[in-house]
VORO-885401 format. One record per residue (C-alpha): x, y, z; residue in one letter. Coordinates in steps of 0.2 Angstrom, whole numbers. Example, Ala and Ser with C-alpha at 12.3 -4.5 7.8 and 13.67 -1.06 7.14 Angstrom:
2
<px 62; py -22; pz 39; residu a>
<px 68; py -5; pz 36; residu s>
END
This chain:
367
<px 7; py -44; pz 19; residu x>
<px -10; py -52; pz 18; residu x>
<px -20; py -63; pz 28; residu x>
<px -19; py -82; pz 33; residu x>
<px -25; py -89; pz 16; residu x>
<px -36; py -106; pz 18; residu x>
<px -36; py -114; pz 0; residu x>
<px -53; py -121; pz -7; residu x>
<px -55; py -141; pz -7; residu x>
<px -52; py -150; pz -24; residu x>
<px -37; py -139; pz -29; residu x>
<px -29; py -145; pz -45; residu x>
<px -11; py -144; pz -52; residu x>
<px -5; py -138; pz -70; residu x>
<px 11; py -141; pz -74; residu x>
<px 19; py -139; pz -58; residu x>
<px 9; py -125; pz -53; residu x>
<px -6; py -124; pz -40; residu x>
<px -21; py -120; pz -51; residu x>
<px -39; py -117; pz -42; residu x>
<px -54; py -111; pz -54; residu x>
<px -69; py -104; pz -45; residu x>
<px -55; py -98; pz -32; residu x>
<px -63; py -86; pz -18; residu x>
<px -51; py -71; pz -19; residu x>
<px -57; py -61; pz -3; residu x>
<px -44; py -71; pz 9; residu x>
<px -30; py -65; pz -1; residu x>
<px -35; py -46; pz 4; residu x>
<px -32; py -35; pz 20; residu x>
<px -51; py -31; pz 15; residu x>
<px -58; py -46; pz 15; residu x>
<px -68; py -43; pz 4; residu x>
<px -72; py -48; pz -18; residu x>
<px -79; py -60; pz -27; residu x>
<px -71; py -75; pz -34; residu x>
<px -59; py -78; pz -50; residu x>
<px -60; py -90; pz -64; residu x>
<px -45; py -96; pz -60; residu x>
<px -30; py -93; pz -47; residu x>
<px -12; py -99; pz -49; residu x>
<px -1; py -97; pz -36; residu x>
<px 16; py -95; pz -41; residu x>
<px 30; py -98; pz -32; residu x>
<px 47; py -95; pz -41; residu x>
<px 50; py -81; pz -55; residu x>
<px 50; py -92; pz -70; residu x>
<px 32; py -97; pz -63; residu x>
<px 27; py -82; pz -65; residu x>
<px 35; py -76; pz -82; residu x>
<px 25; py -93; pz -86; residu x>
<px 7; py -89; pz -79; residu x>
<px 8; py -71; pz -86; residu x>
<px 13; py -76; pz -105; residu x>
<px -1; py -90; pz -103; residu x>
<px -13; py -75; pz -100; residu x>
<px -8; py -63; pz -112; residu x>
<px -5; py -76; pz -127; residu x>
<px -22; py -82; pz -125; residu x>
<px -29; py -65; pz -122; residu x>
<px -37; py -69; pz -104; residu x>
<px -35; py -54; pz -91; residu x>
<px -26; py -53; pz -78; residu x>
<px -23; py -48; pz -61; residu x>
<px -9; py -46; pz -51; residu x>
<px -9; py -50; pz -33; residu x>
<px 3; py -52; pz -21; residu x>
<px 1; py -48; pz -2; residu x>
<px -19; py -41; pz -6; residu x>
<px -14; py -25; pz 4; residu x>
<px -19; py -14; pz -7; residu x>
<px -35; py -21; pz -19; residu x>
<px -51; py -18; pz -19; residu x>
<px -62; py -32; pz -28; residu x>
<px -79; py -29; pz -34; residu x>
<px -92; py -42; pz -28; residu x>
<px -93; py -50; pz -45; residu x>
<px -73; py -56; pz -44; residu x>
<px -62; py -57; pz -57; residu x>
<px -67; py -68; pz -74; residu x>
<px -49; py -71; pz -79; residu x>
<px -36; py -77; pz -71; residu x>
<px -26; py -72; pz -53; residu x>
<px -9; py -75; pz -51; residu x>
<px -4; py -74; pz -33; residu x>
<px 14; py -70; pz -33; residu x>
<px 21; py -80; pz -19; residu x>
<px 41; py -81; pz -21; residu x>
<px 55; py -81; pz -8; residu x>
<px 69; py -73; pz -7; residu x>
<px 79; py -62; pz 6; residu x>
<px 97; py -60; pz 1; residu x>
<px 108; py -48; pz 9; residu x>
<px 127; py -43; pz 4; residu x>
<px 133; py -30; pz 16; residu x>
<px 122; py -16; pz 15; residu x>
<px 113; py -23; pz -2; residu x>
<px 98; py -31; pz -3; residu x>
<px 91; py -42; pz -15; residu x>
<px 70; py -46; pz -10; residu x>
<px 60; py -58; pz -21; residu x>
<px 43; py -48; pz -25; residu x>
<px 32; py -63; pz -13; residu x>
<px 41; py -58; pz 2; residu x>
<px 30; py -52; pz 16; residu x>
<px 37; py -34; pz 18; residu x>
<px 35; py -31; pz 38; residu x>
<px 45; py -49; pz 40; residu x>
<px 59; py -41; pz 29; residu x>
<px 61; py -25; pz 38; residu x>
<px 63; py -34; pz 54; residu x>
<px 79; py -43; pz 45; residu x>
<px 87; py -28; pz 40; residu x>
<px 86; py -20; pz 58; residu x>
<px 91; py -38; pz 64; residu x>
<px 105; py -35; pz 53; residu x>
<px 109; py -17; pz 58; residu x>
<px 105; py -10; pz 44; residu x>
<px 96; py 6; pz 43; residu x>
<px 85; py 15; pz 28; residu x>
<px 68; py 5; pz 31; residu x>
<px 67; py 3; pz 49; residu x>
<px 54; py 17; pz 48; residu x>
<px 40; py 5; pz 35; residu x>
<px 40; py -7; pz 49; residu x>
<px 20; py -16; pz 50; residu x>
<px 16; py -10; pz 33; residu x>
<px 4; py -25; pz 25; residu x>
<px 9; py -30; pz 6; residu x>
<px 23; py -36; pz -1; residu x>
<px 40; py -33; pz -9; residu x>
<px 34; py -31; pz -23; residu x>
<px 23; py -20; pz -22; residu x>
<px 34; py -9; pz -13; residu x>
<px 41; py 2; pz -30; residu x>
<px 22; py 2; pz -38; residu x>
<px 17; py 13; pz -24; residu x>
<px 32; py 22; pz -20; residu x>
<px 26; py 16; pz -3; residu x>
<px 32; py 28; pz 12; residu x>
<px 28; py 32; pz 32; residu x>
<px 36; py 39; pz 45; residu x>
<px 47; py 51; pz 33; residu x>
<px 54; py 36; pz 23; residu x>
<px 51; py 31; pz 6; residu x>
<px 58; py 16; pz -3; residu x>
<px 63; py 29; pz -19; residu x>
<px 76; py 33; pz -8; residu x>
<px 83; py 16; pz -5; residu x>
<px 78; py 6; pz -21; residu x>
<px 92; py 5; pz -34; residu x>
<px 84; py -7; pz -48; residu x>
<px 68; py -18; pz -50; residu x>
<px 69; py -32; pz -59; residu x>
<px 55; py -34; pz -70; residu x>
<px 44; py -45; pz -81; residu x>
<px 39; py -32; pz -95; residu x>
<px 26; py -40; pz -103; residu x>
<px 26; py -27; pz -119; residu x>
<px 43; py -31; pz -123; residu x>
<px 40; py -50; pz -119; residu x>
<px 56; py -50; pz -108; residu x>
<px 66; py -48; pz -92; residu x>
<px 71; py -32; pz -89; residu x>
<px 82; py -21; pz -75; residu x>
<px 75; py -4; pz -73; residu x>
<px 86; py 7; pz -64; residu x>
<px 79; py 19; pz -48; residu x>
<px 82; py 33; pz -60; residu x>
<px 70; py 26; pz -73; residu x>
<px 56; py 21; pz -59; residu x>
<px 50; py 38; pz -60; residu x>
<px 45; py 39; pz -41; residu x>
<px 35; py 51; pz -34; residu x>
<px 22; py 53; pz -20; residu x>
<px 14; py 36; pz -21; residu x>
<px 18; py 33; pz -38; residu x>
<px 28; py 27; pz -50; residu x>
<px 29; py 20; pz -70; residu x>
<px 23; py 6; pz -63; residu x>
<px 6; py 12; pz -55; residu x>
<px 6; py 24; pz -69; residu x>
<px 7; py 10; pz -82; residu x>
<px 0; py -8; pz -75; residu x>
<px -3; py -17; pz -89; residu x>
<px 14; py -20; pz -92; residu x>
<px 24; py -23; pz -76; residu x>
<px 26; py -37; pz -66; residu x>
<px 40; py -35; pz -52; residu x>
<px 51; py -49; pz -49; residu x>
<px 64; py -42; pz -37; residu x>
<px 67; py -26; pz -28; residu x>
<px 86; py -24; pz -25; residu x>
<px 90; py -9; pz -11; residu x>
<px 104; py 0; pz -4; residu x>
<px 103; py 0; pz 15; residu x>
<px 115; py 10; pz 26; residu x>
<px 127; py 2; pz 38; residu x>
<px 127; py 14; pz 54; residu x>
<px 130; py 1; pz 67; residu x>
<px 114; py -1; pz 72; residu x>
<px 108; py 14; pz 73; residu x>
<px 93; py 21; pz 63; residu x>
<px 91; py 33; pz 47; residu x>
<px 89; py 50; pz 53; residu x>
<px 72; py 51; pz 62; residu x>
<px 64; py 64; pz 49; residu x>
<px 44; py 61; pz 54; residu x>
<px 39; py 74; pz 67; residu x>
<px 28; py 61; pz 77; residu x>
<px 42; py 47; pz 79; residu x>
<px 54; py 61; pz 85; residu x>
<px 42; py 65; pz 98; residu x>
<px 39; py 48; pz 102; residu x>
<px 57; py 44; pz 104; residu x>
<px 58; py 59; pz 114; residu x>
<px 72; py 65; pz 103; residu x>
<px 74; py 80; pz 89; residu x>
<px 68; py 77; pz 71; residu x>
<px 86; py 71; pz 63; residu x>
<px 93; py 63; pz 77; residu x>
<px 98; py 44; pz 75; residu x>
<px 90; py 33; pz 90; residu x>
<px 95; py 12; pz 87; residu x>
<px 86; py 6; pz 72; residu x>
<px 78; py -7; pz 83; residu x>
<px 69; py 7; pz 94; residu x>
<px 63; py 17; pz 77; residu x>
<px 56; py -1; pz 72; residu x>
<px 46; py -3; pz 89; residu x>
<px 41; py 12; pz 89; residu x>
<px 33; py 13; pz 73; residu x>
<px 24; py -4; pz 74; residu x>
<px 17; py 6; pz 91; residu x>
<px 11; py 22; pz 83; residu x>
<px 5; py 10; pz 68; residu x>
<px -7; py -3; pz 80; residu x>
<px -12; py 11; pz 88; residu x>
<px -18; py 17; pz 71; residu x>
<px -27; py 0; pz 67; residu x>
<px -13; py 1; pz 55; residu x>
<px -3; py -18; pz 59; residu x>
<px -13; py -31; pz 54; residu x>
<px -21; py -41; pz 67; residu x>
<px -35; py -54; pz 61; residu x>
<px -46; py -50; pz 78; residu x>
<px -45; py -31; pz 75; residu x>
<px -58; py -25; pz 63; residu x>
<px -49; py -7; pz 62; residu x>
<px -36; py -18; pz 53; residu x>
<px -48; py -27; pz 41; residu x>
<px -43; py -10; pz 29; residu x>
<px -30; py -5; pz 15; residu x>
<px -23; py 7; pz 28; residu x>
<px -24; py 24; pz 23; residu x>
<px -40; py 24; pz 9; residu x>
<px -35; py 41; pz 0; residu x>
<px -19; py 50; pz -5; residu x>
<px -15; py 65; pz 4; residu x>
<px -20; py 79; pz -9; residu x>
<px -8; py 89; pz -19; residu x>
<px -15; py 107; pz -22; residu x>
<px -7; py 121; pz -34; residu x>
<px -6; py 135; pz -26; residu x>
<px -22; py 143; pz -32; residu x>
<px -30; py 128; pz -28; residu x>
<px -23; py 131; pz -8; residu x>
<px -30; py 148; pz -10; residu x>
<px -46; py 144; pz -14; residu x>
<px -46; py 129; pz -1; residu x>
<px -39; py 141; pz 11; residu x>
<px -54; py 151; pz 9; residu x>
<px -69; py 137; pz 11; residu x>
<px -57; py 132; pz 27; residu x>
<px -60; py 148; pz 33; residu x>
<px -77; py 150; pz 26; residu x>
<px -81; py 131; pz 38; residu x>
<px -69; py 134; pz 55; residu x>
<px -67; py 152; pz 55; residu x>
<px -53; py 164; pz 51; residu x>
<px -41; py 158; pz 64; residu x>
<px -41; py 139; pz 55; residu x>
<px -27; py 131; pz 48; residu x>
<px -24; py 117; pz 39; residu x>
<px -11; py 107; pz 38; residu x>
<px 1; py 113; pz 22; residu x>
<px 18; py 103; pz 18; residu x>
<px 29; py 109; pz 3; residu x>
<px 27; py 97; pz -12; residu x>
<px 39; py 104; pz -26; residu x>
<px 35; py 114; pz -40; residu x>
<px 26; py 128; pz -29; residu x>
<px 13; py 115; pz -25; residu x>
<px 6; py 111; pz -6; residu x>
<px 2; py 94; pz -1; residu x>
<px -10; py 95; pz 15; residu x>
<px -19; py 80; pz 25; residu x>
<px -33; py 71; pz 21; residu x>
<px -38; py 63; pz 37; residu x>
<px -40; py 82; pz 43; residu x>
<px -49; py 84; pz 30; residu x>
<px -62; py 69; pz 32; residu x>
<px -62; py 73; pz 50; residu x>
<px -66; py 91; pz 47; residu x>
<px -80; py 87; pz 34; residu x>
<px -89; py 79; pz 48; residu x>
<px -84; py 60; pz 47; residu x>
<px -77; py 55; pz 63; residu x>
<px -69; py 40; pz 70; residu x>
<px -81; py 27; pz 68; residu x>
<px -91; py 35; pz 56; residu x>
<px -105; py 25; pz 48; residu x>
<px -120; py 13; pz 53; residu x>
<px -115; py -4; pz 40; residu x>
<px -104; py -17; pz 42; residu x>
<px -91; py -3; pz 33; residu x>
<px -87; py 9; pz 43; residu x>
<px -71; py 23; pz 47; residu x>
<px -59; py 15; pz 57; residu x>
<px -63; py 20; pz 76; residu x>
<px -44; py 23; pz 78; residu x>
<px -40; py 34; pz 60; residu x>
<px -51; py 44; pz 50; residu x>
<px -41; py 38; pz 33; residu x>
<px -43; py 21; pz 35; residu x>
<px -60; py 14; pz 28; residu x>
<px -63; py -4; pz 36; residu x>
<px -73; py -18; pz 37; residu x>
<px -83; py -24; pz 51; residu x>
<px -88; py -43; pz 47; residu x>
<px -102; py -48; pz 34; residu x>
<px -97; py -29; pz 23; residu x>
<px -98; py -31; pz 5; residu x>
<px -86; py -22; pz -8; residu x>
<px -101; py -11; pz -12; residu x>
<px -104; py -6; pz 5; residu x>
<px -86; py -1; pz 5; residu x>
<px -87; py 11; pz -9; residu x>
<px -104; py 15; pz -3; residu x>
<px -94; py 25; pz 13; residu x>
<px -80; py 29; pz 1; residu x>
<px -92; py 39; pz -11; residu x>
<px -99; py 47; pz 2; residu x>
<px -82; py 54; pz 11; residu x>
<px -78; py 60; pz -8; residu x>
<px -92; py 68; pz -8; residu x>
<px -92; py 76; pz 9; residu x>
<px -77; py 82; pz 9; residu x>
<px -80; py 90; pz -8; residu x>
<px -95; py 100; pz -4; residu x>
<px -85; py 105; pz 12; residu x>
<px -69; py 111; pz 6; residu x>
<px -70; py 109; pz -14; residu x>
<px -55; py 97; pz -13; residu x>
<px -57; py 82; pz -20; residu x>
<px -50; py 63; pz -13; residu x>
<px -42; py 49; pz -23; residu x>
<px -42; py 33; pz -18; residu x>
<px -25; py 24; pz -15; residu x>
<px -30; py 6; pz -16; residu x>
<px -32; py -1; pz -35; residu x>
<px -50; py -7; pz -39; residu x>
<px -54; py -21; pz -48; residu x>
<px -71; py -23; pz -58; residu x>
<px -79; py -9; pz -48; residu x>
<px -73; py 11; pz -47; residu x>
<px -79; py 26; pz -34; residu x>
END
C-alpha cells in the first residue's frame, strides 16, 4: 500500500498525464529507500497505462513497474528509465464478484469485502502493496492465498501489444509465484477480478494455526469475518507487519525471504546439520509442499543461525519484532540493506546449508 507520497516541486504534465523527471522514488516504497528515476508518470486510468507502457517499449526506454512499492528494492543509483506508478481506482462488487483496478490500496479493499460480508480475503487484512500486485506474488498469510479466489486478470501483455484476460487456471499460481513473477517483462495487470464467498458474515474457514488460537477456536471453524480481520491486523502490528510511518519495524517489505522448499534429500541433509547445530532432540519446522517436497521456516532458520531480533548495528537492521523482516532504521541506504541481507544468506548457509531467496524484486542492485 505504500507510503504518503509528497511529489517534487516543478512537476510537469504530458498529455494528460503527471510527468516528473529526476523523480525521487524512495517515497513510493515501504523501504524508503533508492535512488531517483529519469522520469516518473503517474497514471491514473488503464488506457494511461497501456499509453505510458507503449511509449517505453516503442522507443526502447526501460521500465519499471510500481504500484504500491511494497515490495521493491531500488539500488542507490535509481532507475535511468522511466517509472510508471500505477495509480487507478476501482472497487466494484456484484454479489460475491469482485472487480479491483490494479492502484487499489489492497488493505482498504479487504476491509470492504468484510464490510460487505464477504468472506475469502478477510485473513490478507494489513498487507502493504496493491491490487495489482496481488496475483504476481501469489500473495498469502494467515492460510489464505489470492490463487484460491482470483478467477481472471486482466492484463496489458506488452509481447502481444494487446489486452488480454488470463484465466486463474493460466496464472500458474504457486507459493509466491506466478507467470507473472516468472515472466516480468511482459505483464502489466490492469484488474484483478475474484470470487468471494457469501457466508453471512461469517469468515472462510480459519485454516492458520496461530489465528485459530488467537480466536480461541479450532483450526476450520468459521468466527465473523470482521473478528478474523481484527485479529489479523493484530497479530500482523505485533509483527511490525501493518504499515505505520512512526514504526521503523514497518519501514520493511514484510517478510525479506521465501520460506524454503527442500526435496526430500535436501530435508535429510538439513535435518542432519539441524541436528549437527541444536542437538539430536531438535526439530525444525516441516510443512508438506507437494511433489514429496517439505517447506519449512525461514525466520527459524535466521533466528537459529544466530540473528535475533534486532540484529545488526546500522541504520538497517532485523526488525526487533520478526526475524524475516529486514528494516530500515532512518538515514539506511539500499546497500546497507543488502549489506544485512548478504550477510543472513550467508549465515544461515554455513549454519544449515539451506540457502534464502529474497522475495522482494530488486532493481539495479541483486544479493
Amino acid at each position: 500500500m505504500g507510503c504518503p507520497y509528497t511529489p517534487p516541486e516543478a512537476p510537469h504534465t504530458l498529455g494528460g498525464v503527471h510527468v516528473l523527471h529526476d523523480a525521487p522514488l524512495a517515497p513510493l516504497t515501504t523501504f524508503r529507500l533508492g535512488g531517483p528515476a529519469a522520469r516518473l508518470i503517474t497514471a491514473t486510468s488503464d488506457a494511461e497505462v497501456i499509453a505510458a507502457v507503449r511509449e517505453a517499449d516503442d522507443s526502447g526506454t526501460p521500465l519499471l513497474i510500481i504500484g504500491g512499492g511494497s515490495n521493491l528494492v531500488i539500488g542507490d543509483k535509481g532507475f535511468d528509465g522511466t517509472a510508471l506508478r500505477i495509480a487507478t481506482t476501482g472497487f466494484v462488487l456484484d454479489g460475491a464478484e469482485l472487480e479491483l483496478a490494479a492502484g487499489e490500496v489492497w488493505t482498504e479493499a479487504v476491509a470492504r469485502t468484510v464490510e460487505a460480508g464477504l468472506a475469502g480475503i478477510e485473513c490478507l487484512a494489513g498487507i502493504p502493496g496493491s491490487a495489482g500486485a496481488t496475483p504476481i506474488q501469489n500473495v498469502g498469510a494467515y492460510g489464505q492465498e489470492v490463487s484460491s479466489t482470483i478467477t481472471e486478470v486482466i492484463a496489458y501483455d506488452r509481447k502481444a501489444g494487446e489486452t488480454v484476460t488470463i484465466p486463474n487456471a493460466e496464472c500458474d499460481f504457486s507459493y509466491r509465484h506466478s507467470r507473472f513473477k516468472a515472466d516480468p517483462e511482459r505483464f502489466v495487470v490492469l484488474r484483478v477480478r475474484f470470487r468471494l464467498e457469501d457466508a453471512s458474515g461469517m469468515s472462510a474457514p480459519i485454516a492458520y494455526p496461530e489465528t485459530a488460537r488467537t480466536l480461541g477456536v479450532e483450526a476450520g471453524e468459521r468466527v465473523p469475518a470482521a473478528a478474523a480481520r481484527e485479529t489479523v491486523l493484530k497479530l500482523r502490528a505485533g509483527k511490525g507487519m501493518v504499515l505505520d510511518p512512526e514504526d521503523h519495524d514497518s519501514w520493511s517489505a514484510g517478510s525479506f525471504f521465501t520460506n524454503p522448499i527442500l526435496t526430500a534429500e535436501e530435508f535429510t541433509a538439513f535435518h542432519a546439520r539441524v541436528a549437527e547445530r541444536l542437538g539430536p532432540d531438535a526439530a525444525p519446522p516441516a510443512f508438506p509442499a507437494g511433489d514429496g517436497r517439505v517447506k519449512t521456516s525461514a525466520a527459524w532458520l535466521i533466528d537459529k543461525a544466530g540473528f535475533t531480533k534486532g540484529y545488526g548495528q546500522g541504520p538497517a537492521r532485523i526488525s526487533s519484532k520478526h526475524t524475516l523482516a529486514l528494516t530500515n532504521r532512518g538515514g539506511a541506504t539500499t546497500e546497507d540493506l543488502l549489506a544485512l541481507a548478504r550477510e543472513v544468506v550467508a549465515g544461515v548457509r554455513e549454519a544449515f546449508g539451506v540457502t534464502l531467496v529474497n522475495e522482494p524484486v530488486t532493481v539495479g542492485v541483486s544479493l
